[in-house]
C-alpha angles and dihedrals in degrees: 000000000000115000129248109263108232126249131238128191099199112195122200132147082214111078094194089056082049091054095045096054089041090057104046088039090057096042083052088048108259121134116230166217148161138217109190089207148008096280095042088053096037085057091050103047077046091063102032138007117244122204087224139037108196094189132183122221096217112054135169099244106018141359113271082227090069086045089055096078100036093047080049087054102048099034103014089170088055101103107227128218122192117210132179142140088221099075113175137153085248096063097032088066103037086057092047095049084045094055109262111163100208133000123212125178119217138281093055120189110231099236086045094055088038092060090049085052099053094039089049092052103046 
């Protein structure tokens, strides 16, 4: 019986970053699908659970750092990766006191993100 491959709500404001996780995430197996900003992934989690939230910590209409806990109190066994090319201590410890479960700073490299992924998941 072949295994459910498991699902990923990538957010981004940048659709060519979406495109770019999308297409790594589905070449290592994961089924996806993007939010290109808080509402739109709000909406979704509302509507499904996803194994994974990529979630960038810039968005249009919101920080990704104010998403983290609604997205934990709608889906808390969603695990949840904070991304972001604005690193700072800051934001490193607001996502960890809001329950990220891994923070990566762009630009990732692939392998990189897919090893959080699978370590995340186990």
């Amino acid at each position: 019986m072949k295994e459910k491959s498991k699902s990923v709500l990538v957010i981004d404001d940048d659709r060519a970053i979406l495109r770019a996780f999308t297409r790594i995430l589905q070449r290592a197996g994961f089924s996806t699908e993007t939010a290109e900003n808080g509402k739109e992934a709000l909406d979704k989690i509302q509507g499904r659970t996803y194994d994974v939230a990529l979630i960038d910590v810039v968005l249009g209409d919101s920080s990704g750092l104010d998403l983290l806990p609604k997205i934990e109190a709608r889906s808390p066994r969603t695990v949840k990766i904070m991304i972001t090319g604005a690193d700072s201590v800051e934001n490193r410890t607001e996502a960890c006191r809001n329950g990220a479960d891994a923070y990566l700073t762009k630009p990732v490299n692939p392998e990189m993100l897919l090893n959080v992924f699978q370590e995340k998941l186990k």
